[in-house]
C-alpha positions as CSV (number, residue, x, y, z in Angstrom):
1,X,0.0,0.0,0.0
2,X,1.4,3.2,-0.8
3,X,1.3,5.4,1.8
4,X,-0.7,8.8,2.2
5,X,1.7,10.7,3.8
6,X,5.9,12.2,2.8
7,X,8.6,11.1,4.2
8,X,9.0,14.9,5.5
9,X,6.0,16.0,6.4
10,X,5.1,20.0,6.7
11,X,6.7,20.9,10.2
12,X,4.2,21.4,13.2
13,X,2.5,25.0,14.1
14,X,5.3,26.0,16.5
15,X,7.4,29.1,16.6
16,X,10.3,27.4,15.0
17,X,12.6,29.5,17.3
18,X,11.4,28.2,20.6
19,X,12.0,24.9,18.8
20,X,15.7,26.0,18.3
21,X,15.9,26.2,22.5
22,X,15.1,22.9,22.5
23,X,17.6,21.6,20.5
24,X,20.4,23.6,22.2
25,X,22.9,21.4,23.5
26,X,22.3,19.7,26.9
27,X,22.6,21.9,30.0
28,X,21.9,24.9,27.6
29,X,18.5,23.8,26.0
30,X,14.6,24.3,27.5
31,X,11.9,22.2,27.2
32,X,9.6,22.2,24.6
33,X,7.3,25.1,23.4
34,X,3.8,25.5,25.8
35,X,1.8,25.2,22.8
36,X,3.2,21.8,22.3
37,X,1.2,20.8,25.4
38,X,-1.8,23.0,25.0
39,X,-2.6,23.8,21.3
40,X,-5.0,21.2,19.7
41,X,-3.6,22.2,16.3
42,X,-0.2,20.7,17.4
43,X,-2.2,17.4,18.5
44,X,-3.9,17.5,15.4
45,X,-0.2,17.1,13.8
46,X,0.9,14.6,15.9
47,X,-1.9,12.6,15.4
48,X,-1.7,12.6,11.8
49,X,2.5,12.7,11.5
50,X,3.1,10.7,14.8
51,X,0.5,8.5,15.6
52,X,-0.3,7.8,12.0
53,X,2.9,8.8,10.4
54,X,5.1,5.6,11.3
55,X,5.2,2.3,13.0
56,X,2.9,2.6,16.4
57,X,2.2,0.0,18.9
58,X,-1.6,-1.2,18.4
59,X,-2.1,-3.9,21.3
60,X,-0.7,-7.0,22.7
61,X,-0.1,-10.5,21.2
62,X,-2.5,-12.2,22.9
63,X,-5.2,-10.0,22.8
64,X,-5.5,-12.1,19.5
65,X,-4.5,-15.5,20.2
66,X,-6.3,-18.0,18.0
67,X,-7.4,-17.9,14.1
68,X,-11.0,-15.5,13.4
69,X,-9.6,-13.2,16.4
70,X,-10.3,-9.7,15.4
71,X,-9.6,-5.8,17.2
72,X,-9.9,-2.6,16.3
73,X,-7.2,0.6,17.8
74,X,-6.9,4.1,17.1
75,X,-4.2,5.1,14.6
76,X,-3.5,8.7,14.6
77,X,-6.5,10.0,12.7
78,X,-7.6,6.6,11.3
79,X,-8.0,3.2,13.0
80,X,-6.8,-0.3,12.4
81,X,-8.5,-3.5,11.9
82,X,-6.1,-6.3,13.5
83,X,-6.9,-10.3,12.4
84,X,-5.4,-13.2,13.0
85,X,-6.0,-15.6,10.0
86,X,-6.7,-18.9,9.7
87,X,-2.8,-19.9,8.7
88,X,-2.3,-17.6,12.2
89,X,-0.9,-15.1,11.1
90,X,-1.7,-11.6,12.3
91,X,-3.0,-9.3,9.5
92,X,-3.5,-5.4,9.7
93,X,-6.5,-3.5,7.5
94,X,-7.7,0.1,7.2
95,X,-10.7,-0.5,9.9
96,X,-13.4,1.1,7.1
97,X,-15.4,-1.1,4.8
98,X,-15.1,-0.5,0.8
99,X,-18.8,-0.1,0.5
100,X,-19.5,3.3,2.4
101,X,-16.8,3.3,4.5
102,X,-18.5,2.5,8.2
103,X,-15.9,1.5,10.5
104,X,-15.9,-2.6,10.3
105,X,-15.5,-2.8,14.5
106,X,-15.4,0.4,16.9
107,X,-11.7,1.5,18.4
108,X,-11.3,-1.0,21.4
109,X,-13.7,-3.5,19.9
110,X,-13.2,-7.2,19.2
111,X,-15.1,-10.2,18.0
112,X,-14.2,-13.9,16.9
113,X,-15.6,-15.3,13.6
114,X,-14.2,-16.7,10.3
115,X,-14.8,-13.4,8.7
116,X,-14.7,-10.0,8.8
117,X,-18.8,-8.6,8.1
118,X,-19.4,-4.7,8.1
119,X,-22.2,-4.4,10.6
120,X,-23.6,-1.3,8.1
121,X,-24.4,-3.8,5.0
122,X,-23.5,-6.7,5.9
123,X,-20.2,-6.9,3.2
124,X,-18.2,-9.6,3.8
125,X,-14.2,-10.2,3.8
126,X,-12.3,-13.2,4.2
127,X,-9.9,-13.0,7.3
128,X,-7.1,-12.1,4.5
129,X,-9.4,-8.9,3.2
130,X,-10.5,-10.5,0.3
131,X,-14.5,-9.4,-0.8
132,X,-16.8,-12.5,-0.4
133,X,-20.0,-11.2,-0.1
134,X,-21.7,-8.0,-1.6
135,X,-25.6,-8.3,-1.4
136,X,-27.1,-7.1,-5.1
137,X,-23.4,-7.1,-6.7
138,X,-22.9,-10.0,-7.2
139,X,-24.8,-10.3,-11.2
140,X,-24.0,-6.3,-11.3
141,X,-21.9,-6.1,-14.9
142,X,-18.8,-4.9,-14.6
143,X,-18.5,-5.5,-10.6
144,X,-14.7,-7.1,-9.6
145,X,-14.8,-8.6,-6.4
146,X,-11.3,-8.8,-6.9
147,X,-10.8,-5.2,-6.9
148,X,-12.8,-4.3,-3.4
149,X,-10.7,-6.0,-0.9
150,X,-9.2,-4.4,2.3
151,X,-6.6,-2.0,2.1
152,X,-3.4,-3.5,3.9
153,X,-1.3,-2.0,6.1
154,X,2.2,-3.4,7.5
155,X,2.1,-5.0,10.9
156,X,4.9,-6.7,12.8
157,X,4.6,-8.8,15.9
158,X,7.7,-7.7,18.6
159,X,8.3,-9.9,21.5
160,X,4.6,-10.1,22.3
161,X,3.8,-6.4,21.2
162,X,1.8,-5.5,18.1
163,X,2.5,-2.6,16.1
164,X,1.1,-1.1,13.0
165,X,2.9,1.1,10.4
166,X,-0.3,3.7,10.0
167,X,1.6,5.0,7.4
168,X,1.0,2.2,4.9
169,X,5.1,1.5,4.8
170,X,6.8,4.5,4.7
171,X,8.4,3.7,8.0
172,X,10.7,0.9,7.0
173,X,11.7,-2.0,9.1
174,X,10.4,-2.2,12.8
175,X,13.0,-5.5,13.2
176,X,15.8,-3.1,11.9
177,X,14.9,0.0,13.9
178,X,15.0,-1.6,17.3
179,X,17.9,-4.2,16.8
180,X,20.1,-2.4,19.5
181,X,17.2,-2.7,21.7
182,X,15.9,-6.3,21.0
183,X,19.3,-7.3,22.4
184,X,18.1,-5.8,25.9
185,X,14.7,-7.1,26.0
186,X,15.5,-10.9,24.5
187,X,16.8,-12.3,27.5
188,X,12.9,-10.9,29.1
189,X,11.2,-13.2,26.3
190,X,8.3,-11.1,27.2
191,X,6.4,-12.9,24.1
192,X,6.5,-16.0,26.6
193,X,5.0,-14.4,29.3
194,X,1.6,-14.8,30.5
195,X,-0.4,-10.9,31.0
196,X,-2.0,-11.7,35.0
197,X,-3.0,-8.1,35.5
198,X,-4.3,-4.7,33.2
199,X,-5.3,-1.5,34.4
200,X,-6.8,1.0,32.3
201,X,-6.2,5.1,33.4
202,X,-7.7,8.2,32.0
203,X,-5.3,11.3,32.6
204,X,-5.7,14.7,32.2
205,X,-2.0,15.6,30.8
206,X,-1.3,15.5,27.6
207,X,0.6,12.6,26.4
208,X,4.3,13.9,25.9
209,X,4.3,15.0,29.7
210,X,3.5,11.8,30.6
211,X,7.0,10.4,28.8
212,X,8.3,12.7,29.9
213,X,8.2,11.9,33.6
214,X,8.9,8.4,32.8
215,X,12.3,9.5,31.6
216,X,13.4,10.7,34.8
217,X,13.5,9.8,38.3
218,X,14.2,13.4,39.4
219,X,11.0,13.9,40.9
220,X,10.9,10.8,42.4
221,X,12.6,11.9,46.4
222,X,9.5,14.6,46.1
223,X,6.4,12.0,45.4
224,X,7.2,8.5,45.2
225,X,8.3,7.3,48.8
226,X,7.8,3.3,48.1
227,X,9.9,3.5,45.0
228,X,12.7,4.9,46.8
229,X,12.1,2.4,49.6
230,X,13.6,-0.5,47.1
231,X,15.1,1.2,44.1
232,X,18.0,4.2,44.7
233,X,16.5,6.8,42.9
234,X,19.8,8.5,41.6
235,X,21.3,4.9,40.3
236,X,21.7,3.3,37.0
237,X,22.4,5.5,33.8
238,X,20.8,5.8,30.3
239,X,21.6,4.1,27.0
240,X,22.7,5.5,23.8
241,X,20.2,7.1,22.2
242,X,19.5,5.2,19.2
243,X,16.3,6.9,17.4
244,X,13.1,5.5,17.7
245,X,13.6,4.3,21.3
246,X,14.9,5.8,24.7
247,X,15.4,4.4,27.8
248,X,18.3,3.5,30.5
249,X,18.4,1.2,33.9
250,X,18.1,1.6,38.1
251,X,19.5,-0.9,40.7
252,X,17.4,-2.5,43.8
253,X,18.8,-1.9,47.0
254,X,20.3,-4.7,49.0
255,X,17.5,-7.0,49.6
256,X,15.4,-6.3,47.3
257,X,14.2,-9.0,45.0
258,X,12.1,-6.8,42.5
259,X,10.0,-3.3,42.5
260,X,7.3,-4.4,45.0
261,X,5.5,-2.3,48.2
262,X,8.0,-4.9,50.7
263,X,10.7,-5.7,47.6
264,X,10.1,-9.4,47.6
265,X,8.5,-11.2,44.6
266,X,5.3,-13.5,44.2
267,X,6.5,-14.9,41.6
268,X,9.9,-16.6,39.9
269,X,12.8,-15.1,38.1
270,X,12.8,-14.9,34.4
271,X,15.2,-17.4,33.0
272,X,16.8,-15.9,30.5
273,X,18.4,-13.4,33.2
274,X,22.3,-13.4,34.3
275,X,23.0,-12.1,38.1
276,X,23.0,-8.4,37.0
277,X,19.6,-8.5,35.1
278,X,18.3,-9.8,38.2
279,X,19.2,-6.6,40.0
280,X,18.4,-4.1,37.9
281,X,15.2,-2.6,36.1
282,X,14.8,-1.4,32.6
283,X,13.1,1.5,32.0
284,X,12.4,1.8,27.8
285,X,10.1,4.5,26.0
286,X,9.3,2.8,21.8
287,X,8.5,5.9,19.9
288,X,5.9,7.6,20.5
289,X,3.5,4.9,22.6
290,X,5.3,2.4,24.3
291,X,6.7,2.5,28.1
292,X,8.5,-0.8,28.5
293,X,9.5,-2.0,32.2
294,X,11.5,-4.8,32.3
295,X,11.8,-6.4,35.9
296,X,13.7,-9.5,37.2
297,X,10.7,-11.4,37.4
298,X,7.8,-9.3,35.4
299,X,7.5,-7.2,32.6
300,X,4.7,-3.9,33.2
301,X,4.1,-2.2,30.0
302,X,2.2,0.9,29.5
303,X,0.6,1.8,26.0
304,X,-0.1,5.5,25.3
305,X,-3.2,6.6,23.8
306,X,-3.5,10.2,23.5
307,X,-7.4,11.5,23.1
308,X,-6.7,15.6,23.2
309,X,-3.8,17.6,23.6
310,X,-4.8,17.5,27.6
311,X,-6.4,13.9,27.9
312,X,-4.7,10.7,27.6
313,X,-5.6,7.0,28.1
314,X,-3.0,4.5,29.3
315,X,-3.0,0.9,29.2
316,X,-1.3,-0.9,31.7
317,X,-0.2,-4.7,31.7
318,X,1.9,-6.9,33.5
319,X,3.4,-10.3,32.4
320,X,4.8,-12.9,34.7
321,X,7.0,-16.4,33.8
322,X,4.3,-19.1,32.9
323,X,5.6,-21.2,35.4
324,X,4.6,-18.8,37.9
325,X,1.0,-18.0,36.9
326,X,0.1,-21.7,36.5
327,X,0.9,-22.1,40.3
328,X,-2.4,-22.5,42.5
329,X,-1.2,-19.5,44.8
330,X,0.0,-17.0,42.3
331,X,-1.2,-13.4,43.0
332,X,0.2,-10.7,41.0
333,X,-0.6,-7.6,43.4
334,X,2.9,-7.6,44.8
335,X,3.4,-5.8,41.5
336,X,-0.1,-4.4,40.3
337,X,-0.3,-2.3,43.4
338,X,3.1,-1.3,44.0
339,X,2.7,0.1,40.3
340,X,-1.0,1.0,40.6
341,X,0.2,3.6,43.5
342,X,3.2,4.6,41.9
343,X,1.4,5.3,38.6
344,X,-1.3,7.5,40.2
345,X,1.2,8.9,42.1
346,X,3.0,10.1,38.5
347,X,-0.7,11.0,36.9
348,X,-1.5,13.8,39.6
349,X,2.3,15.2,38.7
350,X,1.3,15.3,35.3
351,X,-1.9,16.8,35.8
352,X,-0.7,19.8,37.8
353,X,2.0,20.2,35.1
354,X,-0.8,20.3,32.2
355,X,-2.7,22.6,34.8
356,X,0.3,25.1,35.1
357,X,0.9,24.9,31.6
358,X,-2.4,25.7,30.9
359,X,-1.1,29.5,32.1
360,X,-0.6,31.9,29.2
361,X,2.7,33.0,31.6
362,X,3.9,29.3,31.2
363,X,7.2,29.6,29.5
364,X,10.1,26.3,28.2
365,X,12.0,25.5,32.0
366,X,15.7,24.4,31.6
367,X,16.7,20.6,32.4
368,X,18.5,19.5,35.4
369,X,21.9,17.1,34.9
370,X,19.7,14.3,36.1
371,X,17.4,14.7,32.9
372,X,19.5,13.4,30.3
373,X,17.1,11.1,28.9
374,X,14.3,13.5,28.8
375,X,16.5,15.8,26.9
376,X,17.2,13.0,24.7
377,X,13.2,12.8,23.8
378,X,12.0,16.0,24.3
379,X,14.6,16.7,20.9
380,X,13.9,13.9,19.4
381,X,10.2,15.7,19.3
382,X,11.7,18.9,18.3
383,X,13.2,17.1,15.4
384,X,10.1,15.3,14.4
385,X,7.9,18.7,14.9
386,X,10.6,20.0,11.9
387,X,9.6,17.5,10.0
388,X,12.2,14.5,10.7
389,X,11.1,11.3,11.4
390,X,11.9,9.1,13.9
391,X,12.0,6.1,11.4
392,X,14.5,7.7,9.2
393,X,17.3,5.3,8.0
394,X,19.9,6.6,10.4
């Protein structure tokens, strides 16, 4: 499918100067522009050059386990129709039906049958898009079945992740992209894991502030007293940056078996882990909607979903070793709640940000030493605002 969009699209409604701040080298730059936060023209952008410019992450693997498995997600400005077919492999489709174009399930939606059926006029695809079934066109001279199948889009499966390329392919390789980093998470196998626990928040921050705090662990002395109870917060460092991903490490304190309210663990360590991964955690942001945490014995990821430029929906999930979830006295709270209250803790920081950014006297703040990695994204979003894109062959 050849995509709608350029590989350099028009650059976002920004003073390009206030962009040029952020940009500056680190310890000299500012944040990014207030209208960046504020201006739904700027979210209107994103979601058209971010969210459905390039590769995005549109669920989880086994939210569509077995053959005639269908689900719908948001895409930027569009959605996406994901199907696992009968040979079980996972197909992605424009979510909008050839006939009239009514949506073929709602965003969030799912069903299971051995075919895809617009609920408008009942027209009827094969789980591979073709068009089987057209009432009235089927004697109508001239008609080509053939010719009014589902528009394709590329979809890749990533250690248990699903993403989409809204773009229609203009994005390139997902494999190639995040090679550096699928030499971090492969020893996780988080495609192995079994998901015991999902939460579901609505925040009112816009999406980018939410990353942002993510990347740093500045703030967390000032609001997160049980994180700093088992985790140092000024330990570990970042990696590289490597374009479409960011992210870096923190150690557990003596004693402390994982990130839990007590730091012990309910469950088992993952095999595939030598003696350091076992004391350290992996904090990884995917460009633009991923938040990976890898954990000695649990992988918590969180999956970005921006509605406005000051609301956002996040999906949370957490994944334990089989072996540990197919015990009789497994309960994965030790991790849901510690995360649950840490998370809520985050989403009121965020909010009161978006709320004093909300302030017409709300100007770019400078970064502190310990916000390397947030400097590393907030310019990777200066970049893409000018019209670079993350999934540039670098």
């Amino acid at each position: 499918m050849v995509s709608q969009y350029s590989r350099r699209p028009a650059p976002a409604p920004l003073d390009q100067g206030e962009l040029a701040e952020s940009l500056r080298p680190f310890g000299e730059s500012r944040m990014l522009p207030r209208a960046a936060y504020v201006d739904p023209a700027v979210f209107g952008w994103e979601q058209q050059n971010f969210f459905g410019g390039g590769w995005l992450c549109v669920g989880r693997s086994d939210q569509l386990p077995a053959p005639g498995d269908q689900r719908a997600e948001a895409t930027g400005q569009g959605s996406v129709l994901l199907v696992r077919g009968d040979d079980g492999t996972l197909r992605a489709f424009a979510n909008s039906c050839r006939h009239r174009g009514h949506e073929l399930l709602p965003c969030g939606g799912s069903a299971q049958r051995n075919a895809i059926i617009c609920p408008y006029h009942a027209w009827t695809y094969s789980l591979d898009g073709e068009l089987r079934g057209a009432a009235g066109f089927r004697r109508r001279p001239g008609f080509d079945f053939s010719q009014w199948g589902l528009p394709q889009l590329p979809v890749t499966e990533w250690h248990g992740l699903v993403f989409a390329d809204a773009s229609g392919g203009a994005a390139g390789s997902l494999t190639q992209a995040l090679a550096k980093l699928d030499e971090i998470v492969a020893p996780y196998e988080p495609e192995r894991l079994v998901t015991a626990g999902t939460h579901e928040y609505d925040s009112t921050a816009n999406w980018k502030i939410l990353t942002e705090n993510y990347h740093e662990c500045y703030h967390c002395p000032s609001i997160h007293p049980e994180l700093c109870r088992v985790s140092p917060p000024k330990s570990g460092e970042n990696y590289a940056d490597d374009g479409p991903w960011i992210g870096g490490w923190m150690d557990l304190r003596d004693g402390m078996a994982t990130m839990s309210l007590d730091g012990s663990s309910g469950g088992v360590p993952l095999r595939g882990l030598d003696a350091q991964g076992l004391r350290t955690v992996i904090y990884v942001n995917i460009f633009p909607n991923v938040l990976l945490s890898l954990h000695p014995d649990y992988v918590m990821t969180h999956r970005i979903m921006p509605l406005a430029a000051d609301r956002t929906r996040i999906e949370c999930s957490w994944a334990f070793a089989p072996e540990a979830v197919a015990s009789g006295s497994f309960d994965p709270s030790y991790a849901v709640e510690f995360w649950d209250i840490t998370n809520r803790q985050d989403w009121a920081a965020c909010e009161a940000v978006q709320r004093g950014l909300s302030s017409p006297f709300a100007s770019p703040g400078p970064l502190s030493p310990d916000e390397d990695a947030v400097y590393a994204y907030v310019t990777t979003i200066a970049r893409g605002y000018l019209g670079q894109s993350v999934w540039d062959a670098r």
